[in-house]
py3Dmol code that shows the C-alpha trace and the ligand (Angstrom):
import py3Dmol

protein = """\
ATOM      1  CA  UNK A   1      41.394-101.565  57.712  1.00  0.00           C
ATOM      2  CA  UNK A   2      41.132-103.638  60.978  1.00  0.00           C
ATOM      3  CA  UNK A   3      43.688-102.392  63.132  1.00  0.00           C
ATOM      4  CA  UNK A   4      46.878-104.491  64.407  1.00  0.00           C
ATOM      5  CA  UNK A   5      48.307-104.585  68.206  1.00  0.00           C
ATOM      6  CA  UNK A   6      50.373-102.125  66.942  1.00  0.00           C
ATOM      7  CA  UNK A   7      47.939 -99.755  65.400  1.00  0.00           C
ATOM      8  CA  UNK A   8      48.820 -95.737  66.542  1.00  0.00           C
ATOM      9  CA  UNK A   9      46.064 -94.544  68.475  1.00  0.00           C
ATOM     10  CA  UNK A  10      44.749 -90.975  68.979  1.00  0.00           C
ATOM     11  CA  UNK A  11      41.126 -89.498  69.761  1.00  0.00           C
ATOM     12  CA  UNK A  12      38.899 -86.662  70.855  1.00  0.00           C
ATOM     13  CA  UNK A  13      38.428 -85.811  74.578  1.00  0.00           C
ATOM     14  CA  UNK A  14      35.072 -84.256  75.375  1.00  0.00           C
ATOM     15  CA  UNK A  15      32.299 -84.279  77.546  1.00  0.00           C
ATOM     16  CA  UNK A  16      29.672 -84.978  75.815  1.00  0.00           C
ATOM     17  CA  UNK A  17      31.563 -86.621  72.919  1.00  0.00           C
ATOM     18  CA  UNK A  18      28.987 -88.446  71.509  1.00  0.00           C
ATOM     19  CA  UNK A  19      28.291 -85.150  69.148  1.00  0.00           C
ATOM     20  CA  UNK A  20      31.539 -84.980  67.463  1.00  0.00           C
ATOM     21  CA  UNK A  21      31.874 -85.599  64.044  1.00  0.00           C
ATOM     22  CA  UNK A  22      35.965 -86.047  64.545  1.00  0.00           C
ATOM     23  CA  UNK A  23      35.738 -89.851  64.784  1.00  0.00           C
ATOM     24  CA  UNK A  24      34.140 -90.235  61.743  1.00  0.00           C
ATOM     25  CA  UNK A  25      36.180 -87.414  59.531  1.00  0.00           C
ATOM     26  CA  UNK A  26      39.600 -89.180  60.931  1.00  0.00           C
ATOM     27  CA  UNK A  27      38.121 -92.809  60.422  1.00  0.00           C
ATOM     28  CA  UNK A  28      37.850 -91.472  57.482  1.00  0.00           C
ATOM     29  CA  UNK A  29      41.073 -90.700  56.383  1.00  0.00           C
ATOM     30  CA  UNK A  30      42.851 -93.669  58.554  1.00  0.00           C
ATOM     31  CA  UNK A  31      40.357 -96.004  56.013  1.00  0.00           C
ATOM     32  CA  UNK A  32      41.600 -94.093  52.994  1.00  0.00           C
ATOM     33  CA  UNK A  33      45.254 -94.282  53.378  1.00  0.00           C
ATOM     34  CA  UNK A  34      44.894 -97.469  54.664  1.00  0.00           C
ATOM     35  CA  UNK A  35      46.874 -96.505  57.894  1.00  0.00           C
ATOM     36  CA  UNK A  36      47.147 -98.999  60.557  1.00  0.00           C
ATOM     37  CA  UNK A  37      45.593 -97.075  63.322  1.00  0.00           C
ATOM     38  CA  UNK A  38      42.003 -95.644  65.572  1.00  0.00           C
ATOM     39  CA  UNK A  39      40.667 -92.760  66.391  1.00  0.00           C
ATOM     40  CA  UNK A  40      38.476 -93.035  69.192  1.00  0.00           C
ATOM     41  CA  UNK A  41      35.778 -90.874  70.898  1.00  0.00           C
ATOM     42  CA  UNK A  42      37.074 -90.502  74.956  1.00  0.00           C
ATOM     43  CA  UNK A  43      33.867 -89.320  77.058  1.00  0.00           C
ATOM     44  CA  UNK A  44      35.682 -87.599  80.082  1.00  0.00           C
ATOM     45  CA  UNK A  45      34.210 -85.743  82.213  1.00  0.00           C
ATOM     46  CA  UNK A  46      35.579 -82.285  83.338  1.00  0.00           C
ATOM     47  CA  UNK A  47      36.885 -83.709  86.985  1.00  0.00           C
ATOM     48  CA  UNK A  48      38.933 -86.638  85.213  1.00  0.00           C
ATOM     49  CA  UNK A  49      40.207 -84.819  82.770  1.00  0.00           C
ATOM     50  CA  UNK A  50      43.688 -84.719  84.338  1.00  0.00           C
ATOM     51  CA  UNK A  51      43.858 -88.226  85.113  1.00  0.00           C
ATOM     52  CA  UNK A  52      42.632 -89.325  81.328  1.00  0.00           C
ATOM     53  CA  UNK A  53      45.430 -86.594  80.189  1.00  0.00           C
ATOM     54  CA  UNK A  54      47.876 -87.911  82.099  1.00  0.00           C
ATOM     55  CA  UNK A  55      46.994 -91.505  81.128  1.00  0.00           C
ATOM     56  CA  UNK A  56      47.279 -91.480  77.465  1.00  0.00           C
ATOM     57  CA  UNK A  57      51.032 -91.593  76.970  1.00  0.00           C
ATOM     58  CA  UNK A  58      50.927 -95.082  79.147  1.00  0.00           C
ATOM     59  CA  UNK A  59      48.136 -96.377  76.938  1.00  0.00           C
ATOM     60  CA  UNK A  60      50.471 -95.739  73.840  1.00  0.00           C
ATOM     61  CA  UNK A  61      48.623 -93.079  72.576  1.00  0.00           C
ATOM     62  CA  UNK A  62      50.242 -90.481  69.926  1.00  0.00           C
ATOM     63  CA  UNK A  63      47.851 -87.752  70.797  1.00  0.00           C
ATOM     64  CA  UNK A  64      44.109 -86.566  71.320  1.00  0.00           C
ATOM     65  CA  UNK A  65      42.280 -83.183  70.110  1.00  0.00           C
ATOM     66  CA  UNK A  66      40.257 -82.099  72.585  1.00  0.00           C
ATOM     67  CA  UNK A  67      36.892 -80.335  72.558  1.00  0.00           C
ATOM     68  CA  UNK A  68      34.352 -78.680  74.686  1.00  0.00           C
ATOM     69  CA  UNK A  69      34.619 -78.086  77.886  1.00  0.00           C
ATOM     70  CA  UNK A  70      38.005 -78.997  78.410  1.00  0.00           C
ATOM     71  CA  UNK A  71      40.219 -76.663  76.001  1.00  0.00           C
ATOM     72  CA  UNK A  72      41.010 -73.874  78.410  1.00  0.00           C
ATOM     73  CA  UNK A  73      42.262 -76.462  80.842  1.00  0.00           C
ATOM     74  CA  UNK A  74      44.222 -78.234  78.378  1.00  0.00           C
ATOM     75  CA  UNK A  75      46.584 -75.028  78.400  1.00  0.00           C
ATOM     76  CA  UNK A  76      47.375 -75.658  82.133  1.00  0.00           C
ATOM     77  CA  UNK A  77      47.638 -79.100  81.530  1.00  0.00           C
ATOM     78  CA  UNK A  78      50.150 -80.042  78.862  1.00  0.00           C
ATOM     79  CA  UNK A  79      53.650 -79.865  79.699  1.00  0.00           C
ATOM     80  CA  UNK A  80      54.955 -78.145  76.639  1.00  0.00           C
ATOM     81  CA  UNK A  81      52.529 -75.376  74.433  1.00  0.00           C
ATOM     82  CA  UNK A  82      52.891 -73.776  71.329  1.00  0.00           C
ATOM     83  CA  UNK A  83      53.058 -69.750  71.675  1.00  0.00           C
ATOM     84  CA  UNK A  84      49.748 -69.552  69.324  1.00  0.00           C
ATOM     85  CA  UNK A  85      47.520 -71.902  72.022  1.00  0.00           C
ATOM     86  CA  UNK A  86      48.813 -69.688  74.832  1.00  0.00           C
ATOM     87  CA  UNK A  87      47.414 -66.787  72.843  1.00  0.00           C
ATOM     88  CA  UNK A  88      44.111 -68.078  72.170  1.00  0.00           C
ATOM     89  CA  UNK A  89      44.056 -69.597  75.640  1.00  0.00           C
ATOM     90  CA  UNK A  90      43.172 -73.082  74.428  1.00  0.00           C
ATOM     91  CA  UNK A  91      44.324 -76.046  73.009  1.00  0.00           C
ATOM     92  CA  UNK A  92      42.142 -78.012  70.403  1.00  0.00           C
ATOM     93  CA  UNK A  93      45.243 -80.590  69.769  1.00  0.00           C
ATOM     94  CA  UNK A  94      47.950 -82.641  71.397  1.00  0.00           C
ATOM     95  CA  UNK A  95      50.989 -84.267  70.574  1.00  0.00           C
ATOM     96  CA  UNK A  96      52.825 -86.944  72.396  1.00  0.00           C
ATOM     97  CA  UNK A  97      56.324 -87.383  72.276  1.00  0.00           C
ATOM     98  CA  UNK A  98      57.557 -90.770  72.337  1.00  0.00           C
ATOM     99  CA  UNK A  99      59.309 -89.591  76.028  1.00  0.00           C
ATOM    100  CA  UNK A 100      55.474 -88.842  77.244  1.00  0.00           C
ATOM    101  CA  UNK A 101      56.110 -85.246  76.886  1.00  0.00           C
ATOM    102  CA  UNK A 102      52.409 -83.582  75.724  1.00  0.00           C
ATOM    103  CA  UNK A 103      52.660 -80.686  73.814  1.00  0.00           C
ATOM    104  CA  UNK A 104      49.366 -78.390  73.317  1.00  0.00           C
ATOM    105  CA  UNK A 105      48.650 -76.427  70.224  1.00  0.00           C
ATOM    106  CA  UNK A 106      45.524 -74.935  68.634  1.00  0.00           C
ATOM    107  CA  UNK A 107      44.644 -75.302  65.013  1.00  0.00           C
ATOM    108  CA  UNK A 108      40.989 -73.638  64.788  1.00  0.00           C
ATOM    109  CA  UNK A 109      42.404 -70.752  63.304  1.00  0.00           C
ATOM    110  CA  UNK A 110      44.349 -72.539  60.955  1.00  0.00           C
ATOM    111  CA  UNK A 111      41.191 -74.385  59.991  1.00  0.00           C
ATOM    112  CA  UNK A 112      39.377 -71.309  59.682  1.00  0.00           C
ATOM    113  CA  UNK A 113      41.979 -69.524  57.462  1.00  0.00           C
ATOM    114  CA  UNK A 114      42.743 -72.563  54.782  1.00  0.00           C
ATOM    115  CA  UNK A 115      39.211 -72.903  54.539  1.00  0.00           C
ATOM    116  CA  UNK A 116      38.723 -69.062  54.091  1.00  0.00           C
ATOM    117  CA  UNK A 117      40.837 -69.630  50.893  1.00  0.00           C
ATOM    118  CA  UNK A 118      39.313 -72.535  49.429  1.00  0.00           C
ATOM    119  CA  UNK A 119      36.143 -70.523  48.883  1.00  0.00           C
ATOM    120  CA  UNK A 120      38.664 -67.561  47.542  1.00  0.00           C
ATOM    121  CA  UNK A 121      42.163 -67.945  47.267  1.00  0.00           C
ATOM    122  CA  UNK A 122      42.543 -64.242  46.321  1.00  0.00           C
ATOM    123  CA  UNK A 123      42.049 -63.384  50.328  1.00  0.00           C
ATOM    124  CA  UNK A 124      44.628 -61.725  51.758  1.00  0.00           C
ATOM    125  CA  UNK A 125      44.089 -60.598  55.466  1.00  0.00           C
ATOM    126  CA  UNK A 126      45.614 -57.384  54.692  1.00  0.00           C
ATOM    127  CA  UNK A 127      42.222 -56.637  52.104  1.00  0.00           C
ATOM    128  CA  UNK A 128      40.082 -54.838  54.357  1.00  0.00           C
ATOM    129  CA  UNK A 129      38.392 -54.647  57.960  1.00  0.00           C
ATOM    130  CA  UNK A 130      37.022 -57.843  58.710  1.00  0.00           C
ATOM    131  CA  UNK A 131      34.148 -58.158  61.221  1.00  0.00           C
ATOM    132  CA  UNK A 132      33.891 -60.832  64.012  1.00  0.00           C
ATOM    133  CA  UNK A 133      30.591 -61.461  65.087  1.00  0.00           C
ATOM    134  CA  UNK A 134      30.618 -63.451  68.810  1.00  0.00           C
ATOM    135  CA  UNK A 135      33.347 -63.026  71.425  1.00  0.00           C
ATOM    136  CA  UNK A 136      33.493 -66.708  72.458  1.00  0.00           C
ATOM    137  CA  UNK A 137      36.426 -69.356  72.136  1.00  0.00           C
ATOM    138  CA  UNK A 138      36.183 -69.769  68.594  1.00  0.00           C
ATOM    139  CA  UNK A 139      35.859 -65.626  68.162  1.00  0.00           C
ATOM    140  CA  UNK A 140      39.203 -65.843  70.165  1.00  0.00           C
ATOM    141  CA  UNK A 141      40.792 -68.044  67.911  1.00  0.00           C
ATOM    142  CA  UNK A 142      39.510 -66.444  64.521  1.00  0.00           C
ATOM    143  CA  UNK A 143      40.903 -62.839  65.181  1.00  0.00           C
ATOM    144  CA  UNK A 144      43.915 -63.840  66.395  1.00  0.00           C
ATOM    145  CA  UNK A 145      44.417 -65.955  63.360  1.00  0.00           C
ATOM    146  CA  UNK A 146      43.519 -62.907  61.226  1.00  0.00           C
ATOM    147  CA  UNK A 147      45.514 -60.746  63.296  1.00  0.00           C
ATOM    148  CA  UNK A 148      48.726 -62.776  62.992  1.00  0.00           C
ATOM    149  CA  UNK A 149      47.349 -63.079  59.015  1.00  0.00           C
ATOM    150  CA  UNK A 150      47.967 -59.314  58.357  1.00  0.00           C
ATOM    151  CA  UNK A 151      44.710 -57.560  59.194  1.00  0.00           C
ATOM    152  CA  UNK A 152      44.727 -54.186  59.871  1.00  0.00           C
ATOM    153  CA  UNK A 153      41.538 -53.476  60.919  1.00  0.00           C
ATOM    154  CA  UNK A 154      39.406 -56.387  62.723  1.00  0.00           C
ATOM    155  CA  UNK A 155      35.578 -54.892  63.859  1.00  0.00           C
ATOM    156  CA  UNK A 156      34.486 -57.176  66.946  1.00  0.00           C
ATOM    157  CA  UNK A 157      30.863 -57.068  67.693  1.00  0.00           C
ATOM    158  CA  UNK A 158      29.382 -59.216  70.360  1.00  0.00           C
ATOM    159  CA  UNK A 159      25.784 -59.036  72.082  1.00  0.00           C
ATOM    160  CA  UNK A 160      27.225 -58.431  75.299  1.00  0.00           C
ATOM    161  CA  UNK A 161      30.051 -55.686  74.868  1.00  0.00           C
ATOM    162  CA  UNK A 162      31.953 -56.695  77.933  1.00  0.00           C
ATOM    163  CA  UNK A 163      32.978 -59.950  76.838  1.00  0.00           C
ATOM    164  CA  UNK A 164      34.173 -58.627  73.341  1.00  0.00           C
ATOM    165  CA  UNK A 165      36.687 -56.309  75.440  1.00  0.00           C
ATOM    166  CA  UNK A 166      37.677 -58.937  77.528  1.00  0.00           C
ATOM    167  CA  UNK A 167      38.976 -60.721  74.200  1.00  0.00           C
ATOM    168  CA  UNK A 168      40.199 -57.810  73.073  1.00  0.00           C
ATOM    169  CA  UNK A 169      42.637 -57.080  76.267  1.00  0.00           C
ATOM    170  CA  UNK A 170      43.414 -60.879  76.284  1.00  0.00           C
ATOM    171  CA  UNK A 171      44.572 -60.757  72.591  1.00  0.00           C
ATOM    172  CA  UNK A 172      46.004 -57.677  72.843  1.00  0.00           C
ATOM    173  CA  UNK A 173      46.598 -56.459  68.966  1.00  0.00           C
ATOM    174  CA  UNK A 174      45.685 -52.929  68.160  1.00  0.00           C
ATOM    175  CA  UNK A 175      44.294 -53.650  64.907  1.00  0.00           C
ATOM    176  CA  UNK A 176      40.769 -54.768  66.720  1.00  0.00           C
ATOM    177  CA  UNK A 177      38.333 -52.500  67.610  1.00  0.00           C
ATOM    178  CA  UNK A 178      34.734 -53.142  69.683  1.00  0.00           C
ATOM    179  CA  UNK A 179      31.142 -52.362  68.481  1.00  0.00           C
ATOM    180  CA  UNK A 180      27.863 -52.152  69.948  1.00  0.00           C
ATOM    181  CA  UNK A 181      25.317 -55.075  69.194  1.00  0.00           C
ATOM    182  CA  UNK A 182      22.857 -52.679  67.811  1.00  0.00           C
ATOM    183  CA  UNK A 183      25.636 -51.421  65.170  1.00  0.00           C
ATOM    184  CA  UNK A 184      26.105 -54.645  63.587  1.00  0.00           C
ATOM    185  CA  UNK A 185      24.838 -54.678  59.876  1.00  0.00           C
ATOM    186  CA  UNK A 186      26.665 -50.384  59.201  1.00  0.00           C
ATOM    187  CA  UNK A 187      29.982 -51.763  60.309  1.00  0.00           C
ATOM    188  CA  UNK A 188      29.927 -54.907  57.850  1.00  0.00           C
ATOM    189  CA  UNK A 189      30.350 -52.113  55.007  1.00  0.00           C
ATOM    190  CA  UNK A 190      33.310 -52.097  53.331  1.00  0.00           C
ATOM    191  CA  UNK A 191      34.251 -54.985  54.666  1.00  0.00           C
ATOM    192  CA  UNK A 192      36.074 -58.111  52.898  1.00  0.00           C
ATOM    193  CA  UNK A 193      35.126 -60.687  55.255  1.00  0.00           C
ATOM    194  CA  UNK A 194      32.445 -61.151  57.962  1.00  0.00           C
ATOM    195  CA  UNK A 195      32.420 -63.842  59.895  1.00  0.00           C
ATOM    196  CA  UNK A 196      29.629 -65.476  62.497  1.00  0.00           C
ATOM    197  CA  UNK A 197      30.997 -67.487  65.667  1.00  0.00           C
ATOM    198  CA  UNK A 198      27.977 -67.303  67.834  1.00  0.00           C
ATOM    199  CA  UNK A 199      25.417 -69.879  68.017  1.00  0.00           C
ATOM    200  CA  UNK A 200      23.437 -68.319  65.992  1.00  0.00           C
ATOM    201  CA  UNK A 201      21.755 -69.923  62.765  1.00  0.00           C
ATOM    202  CA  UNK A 202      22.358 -73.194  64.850  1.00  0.00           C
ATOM    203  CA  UNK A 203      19.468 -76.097  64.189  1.00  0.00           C
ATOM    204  CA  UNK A 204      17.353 -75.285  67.222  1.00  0.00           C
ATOM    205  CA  UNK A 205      18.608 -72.091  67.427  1.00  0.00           C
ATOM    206  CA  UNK A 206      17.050 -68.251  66.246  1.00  0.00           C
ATOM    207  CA  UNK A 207      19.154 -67.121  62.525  1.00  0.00           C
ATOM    208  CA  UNK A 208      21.460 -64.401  63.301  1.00  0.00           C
ATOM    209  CA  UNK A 209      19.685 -61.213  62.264  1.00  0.00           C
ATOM    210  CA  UNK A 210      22.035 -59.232  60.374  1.00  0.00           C
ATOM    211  CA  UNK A 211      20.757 -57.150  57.534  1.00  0.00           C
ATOM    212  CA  UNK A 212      23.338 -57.590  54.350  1.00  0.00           C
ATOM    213  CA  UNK A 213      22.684 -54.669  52.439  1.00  0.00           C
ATOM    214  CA  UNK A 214      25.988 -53.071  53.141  1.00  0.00           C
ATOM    215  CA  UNK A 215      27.778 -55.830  52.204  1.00  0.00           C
ATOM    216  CA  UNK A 216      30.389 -55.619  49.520  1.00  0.00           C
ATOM    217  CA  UNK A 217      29.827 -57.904  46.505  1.00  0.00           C
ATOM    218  CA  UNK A 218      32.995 -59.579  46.747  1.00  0.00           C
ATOM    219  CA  UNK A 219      33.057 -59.971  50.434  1.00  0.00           C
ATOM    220  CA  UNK A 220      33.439 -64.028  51.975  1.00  0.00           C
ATOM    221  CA  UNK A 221      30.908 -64.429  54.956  1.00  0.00           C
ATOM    222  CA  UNK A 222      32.012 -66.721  57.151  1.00  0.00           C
ATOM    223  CA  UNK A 223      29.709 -69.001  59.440  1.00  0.00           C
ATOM    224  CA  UNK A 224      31.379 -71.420  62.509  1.00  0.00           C
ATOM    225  CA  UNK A 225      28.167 -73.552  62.660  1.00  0.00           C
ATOM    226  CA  UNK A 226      27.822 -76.363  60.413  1.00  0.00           C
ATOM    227  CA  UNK A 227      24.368 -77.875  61.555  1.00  0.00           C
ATOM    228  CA  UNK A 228      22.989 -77.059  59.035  1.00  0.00           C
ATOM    229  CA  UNK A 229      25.645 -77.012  56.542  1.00  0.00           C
ATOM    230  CA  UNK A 230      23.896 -73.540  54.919  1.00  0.00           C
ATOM    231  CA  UNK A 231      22.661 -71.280  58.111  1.00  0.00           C
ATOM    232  CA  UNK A 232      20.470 -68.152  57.212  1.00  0.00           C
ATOM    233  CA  UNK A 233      23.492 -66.231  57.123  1.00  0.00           C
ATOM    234  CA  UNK A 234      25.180 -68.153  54.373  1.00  0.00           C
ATOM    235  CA  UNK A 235      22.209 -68.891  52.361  1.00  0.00           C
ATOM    236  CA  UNK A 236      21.318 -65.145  52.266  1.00  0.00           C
ATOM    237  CA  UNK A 237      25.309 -64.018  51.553  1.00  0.00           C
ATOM    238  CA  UNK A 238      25.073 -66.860  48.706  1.00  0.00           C
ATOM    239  CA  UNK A 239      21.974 -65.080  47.299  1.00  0.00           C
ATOM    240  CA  UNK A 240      23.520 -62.225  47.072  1.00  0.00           C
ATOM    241  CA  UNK A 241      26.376 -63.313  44.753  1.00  0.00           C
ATOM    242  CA  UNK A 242      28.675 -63.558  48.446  1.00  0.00           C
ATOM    243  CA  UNK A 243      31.264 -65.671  48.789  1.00  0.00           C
ATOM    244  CA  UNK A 244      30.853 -67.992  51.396  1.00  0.00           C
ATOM    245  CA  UNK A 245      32.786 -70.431  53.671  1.00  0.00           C
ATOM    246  CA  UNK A 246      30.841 -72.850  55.728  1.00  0.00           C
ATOM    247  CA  UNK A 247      31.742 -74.343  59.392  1.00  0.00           C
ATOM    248  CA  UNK A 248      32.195 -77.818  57.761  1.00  0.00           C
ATOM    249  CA  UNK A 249      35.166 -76.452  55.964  1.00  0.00           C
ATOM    250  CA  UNK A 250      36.424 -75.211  58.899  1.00  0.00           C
ATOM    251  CA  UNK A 251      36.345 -78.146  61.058  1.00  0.00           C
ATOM    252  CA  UNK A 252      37.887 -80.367  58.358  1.00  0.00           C
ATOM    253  CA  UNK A 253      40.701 -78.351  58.159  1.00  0.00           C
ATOM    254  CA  UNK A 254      41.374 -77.593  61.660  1.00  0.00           C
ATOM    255  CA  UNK A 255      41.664 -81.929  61.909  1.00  0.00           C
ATOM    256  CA  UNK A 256      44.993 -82.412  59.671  1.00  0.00           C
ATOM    257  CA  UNK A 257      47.846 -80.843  61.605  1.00  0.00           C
ATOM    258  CA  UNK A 258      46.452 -83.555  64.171  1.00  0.00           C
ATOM    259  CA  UNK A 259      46.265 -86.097  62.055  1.00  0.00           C
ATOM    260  CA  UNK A 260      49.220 -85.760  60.127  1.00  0.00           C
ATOM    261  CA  UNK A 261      51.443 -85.390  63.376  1.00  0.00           C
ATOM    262  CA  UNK A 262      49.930 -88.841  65.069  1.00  0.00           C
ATOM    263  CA  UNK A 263      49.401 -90.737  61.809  1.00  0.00           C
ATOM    264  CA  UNK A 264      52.370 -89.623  59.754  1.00  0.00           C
ATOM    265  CA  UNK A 265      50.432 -88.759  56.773  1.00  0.00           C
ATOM    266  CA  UNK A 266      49.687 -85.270  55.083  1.00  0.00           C
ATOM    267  CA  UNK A 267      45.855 -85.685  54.723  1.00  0.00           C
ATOM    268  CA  UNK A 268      43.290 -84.046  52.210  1.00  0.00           C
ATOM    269  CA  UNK A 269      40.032 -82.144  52.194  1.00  0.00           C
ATOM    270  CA  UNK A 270      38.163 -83.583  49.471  1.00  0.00           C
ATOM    271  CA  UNK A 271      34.776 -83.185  48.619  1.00  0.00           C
ATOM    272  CA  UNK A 272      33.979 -86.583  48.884  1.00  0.00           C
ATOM    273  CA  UNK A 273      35.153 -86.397  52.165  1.00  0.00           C
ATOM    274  CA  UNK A 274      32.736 -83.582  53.321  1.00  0.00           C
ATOM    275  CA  UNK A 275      29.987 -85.296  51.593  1.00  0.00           C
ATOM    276  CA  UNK A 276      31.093 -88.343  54.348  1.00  0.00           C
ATOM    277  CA  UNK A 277      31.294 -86.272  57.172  1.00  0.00           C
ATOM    278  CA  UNK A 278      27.954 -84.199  56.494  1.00  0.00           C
ATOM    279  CA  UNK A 279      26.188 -87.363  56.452  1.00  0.00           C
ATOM    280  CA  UNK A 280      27.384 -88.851  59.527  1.00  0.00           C
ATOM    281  CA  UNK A 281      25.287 -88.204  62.761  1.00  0.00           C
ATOM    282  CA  UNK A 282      26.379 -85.449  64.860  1.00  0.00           C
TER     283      UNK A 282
END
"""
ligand_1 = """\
31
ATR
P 32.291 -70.727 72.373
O 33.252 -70.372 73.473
O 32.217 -72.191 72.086
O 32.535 -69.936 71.107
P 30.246 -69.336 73.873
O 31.231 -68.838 74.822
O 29.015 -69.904 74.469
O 30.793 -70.413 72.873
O 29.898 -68.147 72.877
C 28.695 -68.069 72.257
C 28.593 -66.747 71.489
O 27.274 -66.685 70.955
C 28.775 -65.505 72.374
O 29.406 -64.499 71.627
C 27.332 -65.150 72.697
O 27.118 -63.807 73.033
P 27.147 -63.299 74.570
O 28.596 -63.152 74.914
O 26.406 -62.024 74.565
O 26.458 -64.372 75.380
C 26.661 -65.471 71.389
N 25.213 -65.630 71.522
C 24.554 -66.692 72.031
N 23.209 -66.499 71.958
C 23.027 -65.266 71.394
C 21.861 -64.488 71.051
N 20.618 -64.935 71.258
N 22.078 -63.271 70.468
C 23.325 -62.814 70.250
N 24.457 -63.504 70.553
C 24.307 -64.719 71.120
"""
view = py3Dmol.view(width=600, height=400)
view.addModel(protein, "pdb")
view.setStyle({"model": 0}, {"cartoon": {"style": "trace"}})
view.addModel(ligand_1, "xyz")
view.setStyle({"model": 1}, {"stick": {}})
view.zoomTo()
view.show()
């Protein structure tokens, strides 16, 4: 649908944007509810990024999610944020108020959770240990959303042990303890879901080399990257009988508390639209 002059306007702030695949999951949905509004892709570049923040309620926008690098900032940025973004320490979405008034939230561990149960709607957090494999912003966001979920026991492994402890005083739950690198594939048994947030398995990137033989049957792996949609990691788990849950998933579900606050709509993961999205460039 061509939009009006008074078409509702949101976007993604990054820098580079170019690679996000948000303008083309939210044109999307805007094209299949036949909403009168655009989603555009704002390339902003770290020293602007308060002046672009500031601009958007003046250029009538309803709100932006905002990506790499700028989602730490964000937090600092926004006038009002959500308890769960001051947790993880970033904000992925914003909200306008019609007085100008941005309020920051984060929804990748939302995204990560309802996408969790699409692939098996019998997990409860409270299962069994999960592991955590990374200590980066989107490790951050996935054990606290576990955390908050019911785990009892989360098992946080990252190449360089410092950094997982640094996440693990920041978050500050007992339920998450911190592994050496070299420990990896012992403390994924008994556990009902592991999950990958590194790089790893990336196109261009090494597979992450994790040996699956103490894997449970019915444990979900779990894999952040979706280029390519099936990493090493999943297609070995699927192999194996595993349930898996891919990084598409997650990023499609992370987008509709966004949507559905600027565009007034309750949107849908469908499988044609992942079949959309996974086509697109990006
Ligand atoms: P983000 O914040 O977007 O999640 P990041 O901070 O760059 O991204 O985190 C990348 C993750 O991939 C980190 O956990 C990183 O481990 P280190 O903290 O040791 O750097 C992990 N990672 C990247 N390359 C890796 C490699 N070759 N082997 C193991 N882990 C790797």
């Amino acid at each position: 649908m061509i939009p009006t002059g008074s078409a509702r306007l949101a976007g993604v702030v990054g820098w580079p944007v170019s690679h996000s695949r948000s303008p083309r999951l939210h044109g999307y949905w805007l094209d299949r509810y036949r909403i009168d509004g655009l989603y555009m892709p704002l390339a902003v570049a770290p020293r602007d990024f308060e002046t672009a923040l500031r601009a958007l309620p003046v250029l009538g926008f309803k709100g932006v999610n905002v990506t790499v690098p700028h989602k730490e900032q964000a937090c600092h940025l926004v006038d009002r944020i959500d308890p769960w973004a001051r947790r993880v320490g970033a904000v992925n979405t914003i909200t306008i108020a019609a007085d100008g008034a941005l309020t920051g939230s984060n929804t990748d561990g939302y995204g990560f959770l309802e996408n969790l149960k699409t692939s098996r709607p019998d997990w409860r957090a409270g299962d069994g240990p999960a592991v955590v494999i990374g200590a980066g912003g989107a490790a951050r966001a996935i054990v606290a959303a576990m955390a908050e979920a019911g785990s009892t026991e989360i098992r946080l492994v990252n190449r360089t042990r410092k950094r997982a402890e640094a996440l693990a005083l920041a978050l500050n739950y007992d339920c998450v303890s911190i592994h050496d690198w070299k420990t990896r594939a012992a403390i994924i048994g008994g556990a009902s879901v592991v999950v990958n947030t590194t790089v790893l398995g990336m196109t261009g990137k090494p597979p992450l080399d994790l040996a699956l033989d103490d894997l449970k049957p019915d444990a979900v792996v779990a894999d952040i990257v979706y280029a390519p949609l099936e990493t090493p990691l999943l297609a070995a788990a699927r192999a194996r009988g595993n349930p898996v849950a891919d990084g598409l998933g997650m990023l499609l579900h992370q987008a509709r508390p966004g949507f559905k606050s600027w565009f007034r709509v309750e949107p849908e993961v469908t499988t044609q639209l992942r079949d959309f999205v996974a086509a697109g460039p990006g």
